[in-house]
C-alpha positions as YAML, in Angstrom:
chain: A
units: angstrom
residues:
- id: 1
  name: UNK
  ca: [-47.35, 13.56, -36.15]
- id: 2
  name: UNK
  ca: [-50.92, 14.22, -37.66]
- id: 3
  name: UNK
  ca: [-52.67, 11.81, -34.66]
- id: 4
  name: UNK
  ca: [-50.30, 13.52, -32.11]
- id: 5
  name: UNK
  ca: [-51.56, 16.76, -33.24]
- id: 6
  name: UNK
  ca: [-55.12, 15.63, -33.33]
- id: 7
  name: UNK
  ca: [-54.88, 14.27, -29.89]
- id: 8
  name: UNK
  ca: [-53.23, 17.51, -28.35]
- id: 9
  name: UNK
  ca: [-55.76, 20.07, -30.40]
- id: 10
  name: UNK
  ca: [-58.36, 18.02, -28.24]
- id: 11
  name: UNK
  ca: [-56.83, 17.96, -24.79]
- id: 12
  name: UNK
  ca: [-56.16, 22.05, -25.44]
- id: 13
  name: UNK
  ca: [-59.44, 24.00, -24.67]
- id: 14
  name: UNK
  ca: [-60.24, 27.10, -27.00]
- id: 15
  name: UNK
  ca: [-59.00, 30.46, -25.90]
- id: 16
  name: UNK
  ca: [-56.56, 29.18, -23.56]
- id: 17
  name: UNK
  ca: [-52.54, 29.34, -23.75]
- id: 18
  name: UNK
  ca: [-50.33, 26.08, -23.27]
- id: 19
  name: UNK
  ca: [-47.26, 26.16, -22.01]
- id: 20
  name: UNK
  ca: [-43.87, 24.68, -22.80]
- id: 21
  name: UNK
  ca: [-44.39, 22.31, -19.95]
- id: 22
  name: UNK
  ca: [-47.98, 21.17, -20.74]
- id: 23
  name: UNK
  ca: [-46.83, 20.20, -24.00]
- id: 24
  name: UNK
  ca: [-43.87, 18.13, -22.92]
- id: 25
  name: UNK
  ca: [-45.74, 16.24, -21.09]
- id: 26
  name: UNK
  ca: [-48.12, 15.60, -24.12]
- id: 27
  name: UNK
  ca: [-45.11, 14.62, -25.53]
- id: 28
  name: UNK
  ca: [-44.79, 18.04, -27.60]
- id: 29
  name: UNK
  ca: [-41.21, 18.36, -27.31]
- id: 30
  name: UNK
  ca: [-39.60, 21.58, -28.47]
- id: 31
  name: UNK
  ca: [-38.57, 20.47, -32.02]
- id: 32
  name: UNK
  ca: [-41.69, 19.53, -32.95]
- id: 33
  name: UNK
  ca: [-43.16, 22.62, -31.30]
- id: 34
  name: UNK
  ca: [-41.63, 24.47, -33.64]
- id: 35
  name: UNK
  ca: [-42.78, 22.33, -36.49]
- id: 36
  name: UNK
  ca: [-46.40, 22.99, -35.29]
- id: 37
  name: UNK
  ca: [-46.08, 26.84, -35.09]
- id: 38
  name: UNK
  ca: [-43.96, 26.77, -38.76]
- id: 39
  name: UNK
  ca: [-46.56, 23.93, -40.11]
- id: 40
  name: UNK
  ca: [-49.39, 27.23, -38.70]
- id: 41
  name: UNK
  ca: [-50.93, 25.36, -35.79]
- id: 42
  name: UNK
  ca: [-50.13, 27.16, -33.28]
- id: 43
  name: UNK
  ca: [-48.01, 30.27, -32.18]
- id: 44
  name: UNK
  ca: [-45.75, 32.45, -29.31]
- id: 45
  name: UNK
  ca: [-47.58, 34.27, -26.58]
- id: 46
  name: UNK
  ca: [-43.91, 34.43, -24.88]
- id: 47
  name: UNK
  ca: [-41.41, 32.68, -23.37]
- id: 48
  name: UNK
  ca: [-42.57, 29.04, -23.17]
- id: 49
  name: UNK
  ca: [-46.10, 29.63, -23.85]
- id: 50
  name: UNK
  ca: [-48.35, 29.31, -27.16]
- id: 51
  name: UNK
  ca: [-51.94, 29.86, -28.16]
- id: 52
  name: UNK
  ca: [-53.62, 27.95, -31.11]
- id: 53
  name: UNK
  ca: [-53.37, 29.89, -34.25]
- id: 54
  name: UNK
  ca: [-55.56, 32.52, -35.08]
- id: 55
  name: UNK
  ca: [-56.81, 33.07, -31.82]
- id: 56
  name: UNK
  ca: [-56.12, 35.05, -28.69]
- id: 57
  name: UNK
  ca: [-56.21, 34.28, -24.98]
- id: 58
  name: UNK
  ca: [-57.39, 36.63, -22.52]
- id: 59
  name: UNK
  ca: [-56.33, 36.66, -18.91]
- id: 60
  name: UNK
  ca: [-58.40, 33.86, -17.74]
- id: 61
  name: UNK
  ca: [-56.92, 31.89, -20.38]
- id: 62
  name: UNK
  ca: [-53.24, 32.68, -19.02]
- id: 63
  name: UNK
  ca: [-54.90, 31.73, -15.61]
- id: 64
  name: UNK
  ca: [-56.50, 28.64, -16.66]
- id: 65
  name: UNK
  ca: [-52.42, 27.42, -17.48]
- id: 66
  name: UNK
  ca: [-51.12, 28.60, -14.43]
- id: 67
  name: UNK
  ca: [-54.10, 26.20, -12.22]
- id: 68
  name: UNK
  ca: [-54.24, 23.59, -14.68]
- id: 69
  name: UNK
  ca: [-51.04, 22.99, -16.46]
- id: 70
  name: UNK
  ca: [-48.32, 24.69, -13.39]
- id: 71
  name: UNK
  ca: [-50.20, 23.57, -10.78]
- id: 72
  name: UNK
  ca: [-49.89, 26.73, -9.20]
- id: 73
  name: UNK
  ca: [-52.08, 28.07, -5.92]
- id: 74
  name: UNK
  ca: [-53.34, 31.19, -7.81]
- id: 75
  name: UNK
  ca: [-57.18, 32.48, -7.82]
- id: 76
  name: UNK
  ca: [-58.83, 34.75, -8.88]
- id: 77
  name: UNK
  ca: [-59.94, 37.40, -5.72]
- id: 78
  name: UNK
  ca: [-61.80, 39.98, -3.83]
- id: 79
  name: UNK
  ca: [-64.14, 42.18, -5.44]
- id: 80
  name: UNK
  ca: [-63.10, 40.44, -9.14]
- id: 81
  name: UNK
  ca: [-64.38, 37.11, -7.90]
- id: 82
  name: UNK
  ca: [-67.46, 39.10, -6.42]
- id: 83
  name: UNK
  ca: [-67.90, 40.41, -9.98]
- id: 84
  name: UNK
  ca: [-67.71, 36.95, -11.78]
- id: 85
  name: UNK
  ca: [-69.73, 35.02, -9.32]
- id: 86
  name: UNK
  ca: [-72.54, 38.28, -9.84]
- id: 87
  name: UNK
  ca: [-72.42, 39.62, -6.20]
- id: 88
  name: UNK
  ca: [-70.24, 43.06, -7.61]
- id: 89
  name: UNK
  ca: [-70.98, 45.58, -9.69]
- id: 90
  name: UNK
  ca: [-69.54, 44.66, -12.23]
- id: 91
  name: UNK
  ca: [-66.72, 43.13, -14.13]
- id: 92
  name: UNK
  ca: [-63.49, 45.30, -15.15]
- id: 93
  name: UNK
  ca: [-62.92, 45.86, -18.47]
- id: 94
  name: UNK
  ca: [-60.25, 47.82, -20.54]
- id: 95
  name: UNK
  ca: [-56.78, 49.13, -20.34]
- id: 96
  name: UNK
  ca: [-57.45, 50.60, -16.86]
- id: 97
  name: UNK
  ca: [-59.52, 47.99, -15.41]
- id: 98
  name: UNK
  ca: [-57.95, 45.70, -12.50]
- id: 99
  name: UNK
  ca: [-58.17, 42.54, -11.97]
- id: 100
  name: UNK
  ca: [-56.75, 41.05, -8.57]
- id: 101
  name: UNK
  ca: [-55.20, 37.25, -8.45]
- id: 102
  name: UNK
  ca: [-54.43, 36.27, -4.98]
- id: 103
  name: UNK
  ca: [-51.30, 33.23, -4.50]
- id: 104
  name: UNK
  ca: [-52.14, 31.06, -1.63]
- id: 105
  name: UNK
  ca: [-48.50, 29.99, -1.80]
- id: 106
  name: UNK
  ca: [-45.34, 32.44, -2.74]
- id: 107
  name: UNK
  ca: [-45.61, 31.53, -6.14]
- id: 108
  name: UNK
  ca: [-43.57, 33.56, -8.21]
- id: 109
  name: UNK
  ca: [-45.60, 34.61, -12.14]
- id: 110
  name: UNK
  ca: [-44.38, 32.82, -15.17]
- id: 111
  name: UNK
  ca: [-42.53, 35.75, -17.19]
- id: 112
  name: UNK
  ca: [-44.89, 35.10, -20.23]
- id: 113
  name: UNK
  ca: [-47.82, 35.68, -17.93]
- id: 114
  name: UNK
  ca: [-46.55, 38.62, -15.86]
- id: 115
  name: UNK
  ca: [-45.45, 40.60, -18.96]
- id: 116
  name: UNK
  ca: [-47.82, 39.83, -21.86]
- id: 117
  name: UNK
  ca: [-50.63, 42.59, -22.53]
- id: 118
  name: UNK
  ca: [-53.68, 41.34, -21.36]
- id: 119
  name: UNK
  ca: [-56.07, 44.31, -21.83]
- id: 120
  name: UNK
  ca: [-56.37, 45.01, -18.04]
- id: 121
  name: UNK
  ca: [-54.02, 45.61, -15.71]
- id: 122
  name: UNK
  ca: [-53.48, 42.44, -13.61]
- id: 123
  name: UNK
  ca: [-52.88, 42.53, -9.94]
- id: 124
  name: UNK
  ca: [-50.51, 39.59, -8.43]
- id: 125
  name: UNK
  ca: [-50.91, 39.49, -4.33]
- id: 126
  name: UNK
  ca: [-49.62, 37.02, -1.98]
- id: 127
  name: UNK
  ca: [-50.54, 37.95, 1.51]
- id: 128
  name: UNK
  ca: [-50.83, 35.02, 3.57]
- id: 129
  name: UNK
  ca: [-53.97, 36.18, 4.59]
- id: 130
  name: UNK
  ca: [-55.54, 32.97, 5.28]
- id: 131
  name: UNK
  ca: [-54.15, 30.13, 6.90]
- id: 132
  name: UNK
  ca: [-57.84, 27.70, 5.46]
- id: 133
  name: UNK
  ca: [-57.61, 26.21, 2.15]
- id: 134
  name: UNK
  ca: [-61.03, 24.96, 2.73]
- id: 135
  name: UNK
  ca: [-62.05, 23.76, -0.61]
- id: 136
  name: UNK
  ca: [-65.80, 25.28, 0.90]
- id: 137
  name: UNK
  ca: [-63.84, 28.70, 0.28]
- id: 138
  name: UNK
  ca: [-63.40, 28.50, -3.68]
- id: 139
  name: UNK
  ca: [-65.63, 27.90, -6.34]
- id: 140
  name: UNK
  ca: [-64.95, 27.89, -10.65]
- id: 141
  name: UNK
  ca: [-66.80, 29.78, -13.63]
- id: 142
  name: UNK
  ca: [-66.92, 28.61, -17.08]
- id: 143
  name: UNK
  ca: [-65.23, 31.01, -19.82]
- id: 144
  name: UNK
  ca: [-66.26, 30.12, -22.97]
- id: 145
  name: UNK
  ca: [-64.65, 26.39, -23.14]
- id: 146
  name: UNK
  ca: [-62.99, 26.43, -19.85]
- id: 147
  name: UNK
  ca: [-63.42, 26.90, -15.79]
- id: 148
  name: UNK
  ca: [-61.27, 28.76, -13.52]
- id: 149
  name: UNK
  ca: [-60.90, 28.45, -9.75]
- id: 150
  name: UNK
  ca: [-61.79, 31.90, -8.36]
- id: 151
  name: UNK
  ca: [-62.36, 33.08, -4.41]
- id: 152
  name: UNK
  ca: [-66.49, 31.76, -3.01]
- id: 153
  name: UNK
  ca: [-67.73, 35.02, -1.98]
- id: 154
  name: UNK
  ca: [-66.93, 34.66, 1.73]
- id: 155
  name: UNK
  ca: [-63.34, 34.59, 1.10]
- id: 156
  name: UNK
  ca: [-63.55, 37.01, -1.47]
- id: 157
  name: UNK
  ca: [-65.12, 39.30, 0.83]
- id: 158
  name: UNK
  ca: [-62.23, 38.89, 3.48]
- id: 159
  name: UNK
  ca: [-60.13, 39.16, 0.83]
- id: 160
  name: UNK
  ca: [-61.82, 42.89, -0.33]
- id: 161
  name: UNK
  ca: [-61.11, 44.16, 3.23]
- id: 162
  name: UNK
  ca: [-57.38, 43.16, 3.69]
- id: 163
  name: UNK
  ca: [-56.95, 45.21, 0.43]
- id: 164
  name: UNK
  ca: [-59.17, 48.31, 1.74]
- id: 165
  name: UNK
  ca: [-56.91, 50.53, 2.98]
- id: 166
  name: UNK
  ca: [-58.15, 53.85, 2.38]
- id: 167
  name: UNK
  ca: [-61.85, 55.18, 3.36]
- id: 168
  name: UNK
  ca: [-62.69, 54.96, -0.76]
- id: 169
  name: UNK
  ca: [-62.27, 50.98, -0.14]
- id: 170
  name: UNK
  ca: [-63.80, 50.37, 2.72]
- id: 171
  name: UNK
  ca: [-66.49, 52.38, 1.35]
- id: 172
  name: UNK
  ca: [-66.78, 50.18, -1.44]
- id: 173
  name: UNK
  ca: [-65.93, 47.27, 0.70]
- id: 174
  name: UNK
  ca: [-69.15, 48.12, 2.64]
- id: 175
  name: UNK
  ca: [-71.10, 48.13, 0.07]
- id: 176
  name: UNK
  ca: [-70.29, 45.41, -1.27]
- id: 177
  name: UNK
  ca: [-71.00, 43.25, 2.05]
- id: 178
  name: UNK
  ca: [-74.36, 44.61, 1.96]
- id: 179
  name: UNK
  ca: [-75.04, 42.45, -0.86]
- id: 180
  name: UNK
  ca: [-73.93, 39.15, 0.78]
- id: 181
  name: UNK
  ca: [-76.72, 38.36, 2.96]
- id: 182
  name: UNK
  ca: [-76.27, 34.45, 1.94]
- id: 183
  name: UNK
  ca: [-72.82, 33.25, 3.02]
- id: 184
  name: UNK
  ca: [-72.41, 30.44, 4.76]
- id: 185
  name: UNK
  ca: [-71.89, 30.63, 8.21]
- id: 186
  name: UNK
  ca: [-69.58, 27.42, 8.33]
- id: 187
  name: UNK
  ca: [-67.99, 28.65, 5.87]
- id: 188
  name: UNK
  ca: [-67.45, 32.49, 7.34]
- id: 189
  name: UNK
  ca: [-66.28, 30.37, 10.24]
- id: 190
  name: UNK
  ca: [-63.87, 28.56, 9.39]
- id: 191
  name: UNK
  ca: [-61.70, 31.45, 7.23]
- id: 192
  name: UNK
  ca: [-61.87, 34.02, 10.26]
- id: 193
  name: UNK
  ca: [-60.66, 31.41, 12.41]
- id: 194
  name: UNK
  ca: [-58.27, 30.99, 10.01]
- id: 195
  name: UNK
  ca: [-57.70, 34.19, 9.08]
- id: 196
  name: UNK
  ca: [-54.27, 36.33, 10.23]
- id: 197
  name: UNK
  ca: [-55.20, 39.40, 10.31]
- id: 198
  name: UNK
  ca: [-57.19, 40.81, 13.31]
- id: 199
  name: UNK
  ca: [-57.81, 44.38, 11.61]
- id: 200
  name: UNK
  ca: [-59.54, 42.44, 8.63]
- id: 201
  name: UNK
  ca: [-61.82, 39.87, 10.83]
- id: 202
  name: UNK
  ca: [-63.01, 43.22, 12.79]
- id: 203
  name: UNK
  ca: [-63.49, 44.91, 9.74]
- id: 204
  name: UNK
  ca: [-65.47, 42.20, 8.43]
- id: 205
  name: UNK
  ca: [-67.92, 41.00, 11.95]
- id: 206
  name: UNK
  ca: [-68.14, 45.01, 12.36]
- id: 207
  name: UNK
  ca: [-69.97, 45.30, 8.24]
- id: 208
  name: UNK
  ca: [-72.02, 42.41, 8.77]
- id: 209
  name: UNK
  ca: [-73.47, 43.65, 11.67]
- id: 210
  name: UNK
  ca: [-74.20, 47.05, 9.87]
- id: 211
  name: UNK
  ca: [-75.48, 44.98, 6.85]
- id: 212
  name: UNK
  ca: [-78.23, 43.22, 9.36]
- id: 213
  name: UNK
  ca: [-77.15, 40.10, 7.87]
- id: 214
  name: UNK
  ca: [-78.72, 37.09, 9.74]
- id: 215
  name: UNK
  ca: [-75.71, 34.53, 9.16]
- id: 216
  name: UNK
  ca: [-73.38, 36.63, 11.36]
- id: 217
  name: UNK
  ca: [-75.96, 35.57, 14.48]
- id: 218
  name: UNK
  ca: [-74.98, 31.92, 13.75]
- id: 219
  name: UNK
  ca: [-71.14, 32.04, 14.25]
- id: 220
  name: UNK
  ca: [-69.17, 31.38, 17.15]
- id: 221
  name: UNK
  ca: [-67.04, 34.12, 17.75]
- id: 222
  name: UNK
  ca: [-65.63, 33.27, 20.96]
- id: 223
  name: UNK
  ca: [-63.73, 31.29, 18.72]
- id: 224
  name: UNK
  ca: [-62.13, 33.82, 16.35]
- id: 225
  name: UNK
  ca: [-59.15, 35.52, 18.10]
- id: 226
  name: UNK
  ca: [-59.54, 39.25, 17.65]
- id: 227
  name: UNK
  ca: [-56.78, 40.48, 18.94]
- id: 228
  name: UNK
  ca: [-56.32, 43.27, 21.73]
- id: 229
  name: UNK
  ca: [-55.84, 46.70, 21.60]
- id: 230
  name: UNK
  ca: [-57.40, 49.35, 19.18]
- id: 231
  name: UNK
  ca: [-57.13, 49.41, 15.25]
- id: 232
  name: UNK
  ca: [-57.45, 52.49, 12.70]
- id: 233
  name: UNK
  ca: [-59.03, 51.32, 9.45]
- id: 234
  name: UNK
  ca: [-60.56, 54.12, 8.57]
- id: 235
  name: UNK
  ca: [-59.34, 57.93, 8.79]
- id: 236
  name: UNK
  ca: [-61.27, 60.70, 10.50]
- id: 237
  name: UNK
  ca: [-63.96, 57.78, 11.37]
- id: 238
  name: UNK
  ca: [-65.41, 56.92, 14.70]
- id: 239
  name: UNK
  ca: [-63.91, 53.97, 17.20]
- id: 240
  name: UNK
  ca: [-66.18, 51.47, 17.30]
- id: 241
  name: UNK
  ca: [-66.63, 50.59, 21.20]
- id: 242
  name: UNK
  ca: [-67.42, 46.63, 20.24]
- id: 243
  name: UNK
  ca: [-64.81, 45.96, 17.54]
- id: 244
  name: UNK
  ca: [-62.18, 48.93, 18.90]
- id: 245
  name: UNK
  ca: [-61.73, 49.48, 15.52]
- id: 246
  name: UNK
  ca: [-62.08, 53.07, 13.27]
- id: 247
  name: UNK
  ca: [-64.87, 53.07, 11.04]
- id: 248
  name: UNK
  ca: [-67.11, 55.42, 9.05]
- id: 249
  name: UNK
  ca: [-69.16, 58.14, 11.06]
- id: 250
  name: UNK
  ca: [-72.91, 57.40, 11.67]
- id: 251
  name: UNK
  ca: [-73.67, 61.22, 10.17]
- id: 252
  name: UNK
  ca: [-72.43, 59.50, 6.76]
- id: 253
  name: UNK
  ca: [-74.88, 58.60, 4.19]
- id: 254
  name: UNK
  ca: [-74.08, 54.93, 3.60]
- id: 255
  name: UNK
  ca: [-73.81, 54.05, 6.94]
- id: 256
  name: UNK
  ca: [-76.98, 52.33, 8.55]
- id: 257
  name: UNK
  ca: [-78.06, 51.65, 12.24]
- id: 258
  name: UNK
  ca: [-77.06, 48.13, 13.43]
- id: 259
  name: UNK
  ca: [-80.17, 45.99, 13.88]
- id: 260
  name: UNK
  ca: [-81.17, 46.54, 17.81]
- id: 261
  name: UNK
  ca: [-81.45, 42.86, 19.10]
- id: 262
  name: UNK
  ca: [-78.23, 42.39, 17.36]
- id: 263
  name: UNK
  ca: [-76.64, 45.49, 19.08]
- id: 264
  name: UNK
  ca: [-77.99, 44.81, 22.51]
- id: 265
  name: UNK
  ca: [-76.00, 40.99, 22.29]
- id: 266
  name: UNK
  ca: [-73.26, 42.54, 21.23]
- id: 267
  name: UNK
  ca: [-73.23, 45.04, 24.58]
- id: 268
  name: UNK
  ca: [-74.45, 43.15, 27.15]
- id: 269
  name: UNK
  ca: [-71.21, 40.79, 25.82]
- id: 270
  name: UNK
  ca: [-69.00, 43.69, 25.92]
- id: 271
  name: UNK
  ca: [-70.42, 44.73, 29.79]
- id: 272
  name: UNK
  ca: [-72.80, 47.54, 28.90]
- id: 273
  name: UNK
  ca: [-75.52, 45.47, 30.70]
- id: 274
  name: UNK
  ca: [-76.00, 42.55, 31.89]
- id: 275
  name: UNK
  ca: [-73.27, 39.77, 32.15]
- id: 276
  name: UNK
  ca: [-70.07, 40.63, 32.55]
- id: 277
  name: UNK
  ca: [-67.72, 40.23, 28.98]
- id: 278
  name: UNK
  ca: [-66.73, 36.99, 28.25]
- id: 279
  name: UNK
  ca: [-63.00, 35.97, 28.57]
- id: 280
  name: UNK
  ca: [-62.18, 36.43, 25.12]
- id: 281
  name: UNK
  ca: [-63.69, 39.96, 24.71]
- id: 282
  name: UNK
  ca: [-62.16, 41.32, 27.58]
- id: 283
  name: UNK
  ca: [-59.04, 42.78, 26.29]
- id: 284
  name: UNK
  ca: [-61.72, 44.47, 23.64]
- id: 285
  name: UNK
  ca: [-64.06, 45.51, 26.45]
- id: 286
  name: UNK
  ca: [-61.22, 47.04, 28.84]
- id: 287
  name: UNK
  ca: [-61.17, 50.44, 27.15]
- id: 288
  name: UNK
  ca: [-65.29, 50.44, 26.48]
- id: 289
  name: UNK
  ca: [-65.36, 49.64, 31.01]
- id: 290
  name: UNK
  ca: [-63.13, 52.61, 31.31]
- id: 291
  name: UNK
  ca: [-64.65, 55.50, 29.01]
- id: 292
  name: UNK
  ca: [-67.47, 53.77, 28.15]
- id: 293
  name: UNK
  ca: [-69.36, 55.26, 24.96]
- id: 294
  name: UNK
  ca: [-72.70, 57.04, 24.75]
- id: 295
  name: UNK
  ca: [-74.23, 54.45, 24.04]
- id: 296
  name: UNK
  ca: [-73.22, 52.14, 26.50]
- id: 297
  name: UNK
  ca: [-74.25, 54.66, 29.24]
- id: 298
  name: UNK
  ca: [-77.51, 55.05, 27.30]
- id: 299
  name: UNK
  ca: [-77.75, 51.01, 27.79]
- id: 300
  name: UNK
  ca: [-76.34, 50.82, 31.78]
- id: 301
  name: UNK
  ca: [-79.10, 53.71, 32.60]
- id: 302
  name: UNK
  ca: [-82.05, 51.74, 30.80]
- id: 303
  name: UNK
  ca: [-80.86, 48.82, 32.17]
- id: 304
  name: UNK
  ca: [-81.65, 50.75, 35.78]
- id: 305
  name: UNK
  ca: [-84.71, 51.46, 34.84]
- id: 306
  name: UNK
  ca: [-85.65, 48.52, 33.87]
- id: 307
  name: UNK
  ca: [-84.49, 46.89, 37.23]
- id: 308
  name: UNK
  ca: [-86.21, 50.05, 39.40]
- id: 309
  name: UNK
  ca: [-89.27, 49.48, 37.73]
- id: 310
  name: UNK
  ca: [-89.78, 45.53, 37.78]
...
């Protein structure tokens, strides 16, 4: 029993919980389970889960059970993966502090992880946001002894705006794309072609191009399908003639002129000037043709005199 013990102590990193099943198949069967946690080696977090005794596991240890041990498709998301990976402001802490886990599959929470009092308040969504399970798209952090998989910052970022739906969060959302001027553009790629959601990928093209961000000029998005038709995103805001999508006011503070090489591409595509829109942003240009925006007659009557005058 004593080299059994050794050998499981050693396969059973520090600060994390192992469950009934992870044992078993260490060959920890419940009878002598119960011999460990009476001989003082180890002890109940809940149903069919233990930690070592003497110590306590925090939430990333639960989490580090559920990857490693269940198998389960469970990260860690949105603006907590910003936090971890250093690209938020900063990691929740305390009772009131959230913490947001995103399931790639339905996978239903283990009791013992779903109830036990982790010191935060853990947030369980599975949205079928994303159809990529890119391995590009996730990344780990060591805790202490451990890793756990968490969201790369380009899905977390995608992941931030599907769960922004009032102005506070896209706020926030906003600001937190400003930060992520070094994504990878394959990367960005391949999740918003992926990506099920069309008020999310407009969302997330329309930030970028607010944030000047120089990656967004190397994607292809002729091939991200963007829907037709308007979107509200955010209340009392502006529609946003390239996106057709709601979005802050340019009379508020935080919101910043897009760069204007950027801004011309992105009219002449939609029809302001120049070529006519390309087959995939007609549906979005349609309205713009119609009632076109300030801007855009601002563009068509420079555009005249630049013609007059050459």
């Amino acid at each position: 029993m004593k080299s059994k013990l050794n050998h499981l102590l050693k396969q059973w990193p520090k600060g994390t919980v192992a469950t009934a099943t992870w044992l078993q198949q260490n060959g920890v069967y419940r009878q002598l389970a119960r011999q460990y946690m009476a001989s003082g080696w180890m002890e109940p977090l809940g149903h069919g889960a233990f930690v070592r005794a003497g110590e306590k596991a925090d939430w990333l240890g639960g989490l580090y059970a559920l990857q490693t041990q269940l198998g389960l498709g469970i990260h860690v998301a949105a603006s907590t993966a910003l936090s971890m990976k250093g690209r938020g402001h900063f990691l929740p802490l305390g009772e009131n502090a959230e913490v947001q886990l995103f399931g790639e599959r339905p996978d239903k929470l283990p009791a013992w992880f779903a109830h036990h009092r982790w010191g935060v308040q853990v947030l369980y969504h599975t949205p079928k946001l994303l159809s990529s399970s890119d391995p590009a798209s996730f990344t780990t952090v060591e805790h202490g002894a451990f890793q756990v998989r968490i969201a790369a910052p380009e899905r977390a970022m995608l992941e931030v705006f599907h769960l922004a739906t009032t102005n506070a969060a896209i706020d926030h959302a906003l600001e937190l794309m400003s930060g992520l001027s070094t994504l990878r553009p394959q990367v960005v790629q391949s999740l918003l072609e992926g990506c099920r959601s069309v008020k999310v990928k407009r969302l997330f093209l329309w930030a970028a191009a607010e944030a000047h961000h120089a990656w967004l000029g190397r994607l292809d998005v002729e091939r991200v399908d963007l829907g037709t038709g308007k979107r509200q995103a955010y209340r009392g805001g502006r529609l946003d003639a390239t996106y057709q999508i709601t979005v802050p006011r340019k009379d508020d503070a935080h919101v910043v002129e897009t760069v204007p090489a950027l801004h011309e591409a992105r009219r002449t595509r939609l029809g302001c000037v120049g070529n006519p829109p390309s087959a995939k942003l007609a549906g979005l240009a349609m309205e713009v043709a119609e009632h076109p925006s300030d801007e855009c007659r601002q563009a068509r009557q420079d555009a005249g005199t630049t013609a007059q005058g050459s």
